[in-house]
N, C-alpha and C positions, 0 to 999 in steps of 0.2 A: 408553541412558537407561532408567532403570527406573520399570514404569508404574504411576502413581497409586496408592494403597492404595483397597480399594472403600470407598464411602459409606456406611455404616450403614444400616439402615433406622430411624426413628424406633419408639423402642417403642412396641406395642399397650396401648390403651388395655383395663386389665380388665373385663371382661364383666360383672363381679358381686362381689358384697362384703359385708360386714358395715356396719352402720350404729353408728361412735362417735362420740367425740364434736365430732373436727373434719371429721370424714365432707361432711357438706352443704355447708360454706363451702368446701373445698376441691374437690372434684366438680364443683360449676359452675360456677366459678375455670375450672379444667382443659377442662371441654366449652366455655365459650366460645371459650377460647386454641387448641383445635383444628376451632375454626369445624363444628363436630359437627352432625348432622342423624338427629334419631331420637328415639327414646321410654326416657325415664328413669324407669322403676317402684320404687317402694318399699314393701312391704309389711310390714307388723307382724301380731301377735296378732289384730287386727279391723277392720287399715282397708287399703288401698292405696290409695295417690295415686298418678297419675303425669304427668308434665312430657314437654311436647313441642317439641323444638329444633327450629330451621331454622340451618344458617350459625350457630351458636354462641348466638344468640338466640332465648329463650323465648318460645315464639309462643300455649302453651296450657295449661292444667291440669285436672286432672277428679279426683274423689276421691268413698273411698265414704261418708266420716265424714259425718253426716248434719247433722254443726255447720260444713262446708264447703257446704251447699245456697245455690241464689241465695237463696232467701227469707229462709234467716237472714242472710244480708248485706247485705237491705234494711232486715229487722227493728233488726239491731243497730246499723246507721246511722241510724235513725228516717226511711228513706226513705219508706215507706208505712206505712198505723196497719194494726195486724193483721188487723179485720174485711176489710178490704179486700185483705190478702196470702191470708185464709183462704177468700175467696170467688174468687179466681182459680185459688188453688190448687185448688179440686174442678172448676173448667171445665176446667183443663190434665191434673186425673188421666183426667177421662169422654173428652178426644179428644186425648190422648197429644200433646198438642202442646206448645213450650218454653213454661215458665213466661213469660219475659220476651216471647214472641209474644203470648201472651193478654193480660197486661196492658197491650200496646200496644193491642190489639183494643176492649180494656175502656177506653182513654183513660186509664188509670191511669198508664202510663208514655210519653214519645215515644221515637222510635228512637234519639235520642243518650243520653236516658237508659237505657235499655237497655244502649249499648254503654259507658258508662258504669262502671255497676254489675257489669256482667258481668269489667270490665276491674279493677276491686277484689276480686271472686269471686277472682280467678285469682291477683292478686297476693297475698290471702292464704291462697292452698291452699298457696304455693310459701313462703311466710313460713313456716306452719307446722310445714314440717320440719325450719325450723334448731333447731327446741327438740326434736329428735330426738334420741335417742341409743343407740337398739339397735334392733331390724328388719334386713331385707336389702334392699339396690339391685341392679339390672340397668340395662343398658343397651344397646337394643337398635336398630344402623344400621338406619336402614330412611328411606324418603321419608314424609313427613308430609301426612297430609291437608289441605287450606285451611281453615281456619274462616270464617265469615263475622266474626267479629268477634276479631282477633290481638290479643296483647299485644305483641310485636314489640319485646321488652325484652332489652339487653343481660345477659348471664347477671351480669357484674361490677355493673350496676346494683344488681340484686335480692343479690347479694351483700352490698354494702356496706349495703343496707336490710337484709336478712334479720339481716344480726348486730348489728345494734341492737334487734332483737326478743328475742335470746337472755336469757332470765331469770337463770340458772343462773351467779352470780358462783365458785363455782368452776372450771367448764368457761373462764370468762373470764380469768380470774388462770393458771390451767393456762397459756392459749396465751400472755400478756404476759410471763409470768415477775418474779421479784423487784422489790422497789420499786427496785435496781440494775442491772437491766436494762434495756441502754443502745441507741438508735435510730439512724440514721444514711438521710435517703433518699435513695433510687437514683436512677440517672443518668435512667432513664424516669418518676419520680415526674413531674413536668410535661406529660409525653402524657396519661400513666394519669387523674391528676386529672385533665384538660380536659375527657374524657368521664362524669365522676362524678357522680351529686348530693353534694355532699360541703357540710358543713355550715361555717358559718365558724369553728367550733372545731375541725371537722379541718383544713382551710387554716393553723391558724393550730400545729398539731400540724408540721406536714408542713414550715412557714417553721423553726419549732425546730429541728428534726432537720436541716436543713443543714449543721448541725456535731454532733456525736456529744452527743445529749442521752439523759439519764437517765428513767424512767418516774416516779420521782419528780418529779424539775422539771419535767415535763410536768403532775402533777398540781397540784404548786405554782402553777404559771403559767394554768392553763386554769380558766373561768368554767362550764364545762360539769357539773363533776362528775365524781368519781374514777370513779365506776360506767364513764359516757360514755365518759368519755377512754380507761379500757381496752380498750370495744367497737370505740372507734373504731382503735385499735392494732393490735386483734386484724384489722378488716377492711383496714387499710390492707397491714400483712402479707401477707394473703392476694393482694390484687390486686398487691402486686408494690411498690406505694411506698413504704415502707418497709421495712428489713431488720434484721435485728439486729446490733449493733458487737459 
């Protein structure tokens, strides 16, 4: 009897790359699906961010853009008035300790508030590279340090949020293709969705698509808005629940 053919190995995930335009949605699509553990850096012309996995889920984020600081994430939430972010900020420069420590110190913040705010810092350092579209990624296996305070967020979650933030209606229309371009969801659409935050005009995208609908009659039918309804195309796409007929 002749013995088995060997198993493949699964292809290596690339080490590094160019940043275009479906670069971000589709990268940590891919690192969740390979349950990944490590540090995903991306740098431009004047900033790096970089994103820290455990098991596929994004556990952390850190960036040098100085419009990703926690203060301005308090500020732009009207969480604290500014005298009061400017007077913590020079007690945390003078003893190099975390912003969000002093102002528990100062009574300013309690420690859920803290882990709070700290937990919208991260989600939108990671938001703001899906409006990315040139710099270079890396990614590098390696064991992650603990944080005291995780985000512990499925990568397809921040996904399917990340491209509803994409501004860029060409980059969107790009991934949906023609007002004839027709949908159909897949056999795992019902897993995929169960763990989503998916809104009730994606739910009600994804009932359509049971039988081969058009992205036109999807715009027709949906209350959300054409803009929407493509975003939400584009993410569902990516995570796997729908496909193209």
């Amino acid at each position: 009897m002749a013995s088995p053919a060997p198993v493949k190995p699964a292809a290596a995930l690339p080490m590094r790359g160019e940043v275009q335009s479906r670069t971000i949605p589709n990268l940590l699509h891919d690192l969740g699906q390979r349950q990944a553990t490590g540090v995903l850096t991306f740098t431009g012309r004047t900033v790096k961010k970089q994103v820290f996995f455990t098991s596929g889920s994004v556990q952390f984020a850190v960036s040098s853009d100085r419009d990703d600081r926690f203060n301005q994430t308090l500020l732009k939430a009207g969480a604290i008035p500014l005298k009061e972010v400017m007077r913590a900020l020079e007690i945390a420069l003078s003893t190099r300790d975390r912003l969000g420590e002093v102002m528990m110190r100062m009574k300013m913040l309690s420690q859920a508030d803290v882990e709070k705010w700290v937990k919208v810092q991260v989600r939108e350092i990671v938001f703001s590279l899906f409006n990315r579209t040139a710099g270079q990624w890396t990614f590098e296996t390696r064991p992650v340090g603990v944080e005291t305070i995780a985000l512990a967020a499925p990568a397809d979650v921040l996904v399917i949020e990340g491209i509803r933030r994409i501004a860029s209606w060409a980059r969107i229309y790009e991934e949906v293709g023609g007002l004839n371009a027709e949908y159909l969801t897949t056999t795992r659409a019902p897993a995929i969705a169960a763990g989503l935050p998916l809104l009730p005009g994606d739910k009600q995208l994804l009932d359509m698509c049971r039988t081969t609908t058009s992205l036109v009659e999807m715009c027709d039918a949906s209350d959300m808005g054409d803009l929407q309804v493509c975003r939400s195309i584009w993410g569902l796409l990516v995570v796997g629940a729908l496909a193209k007929s």
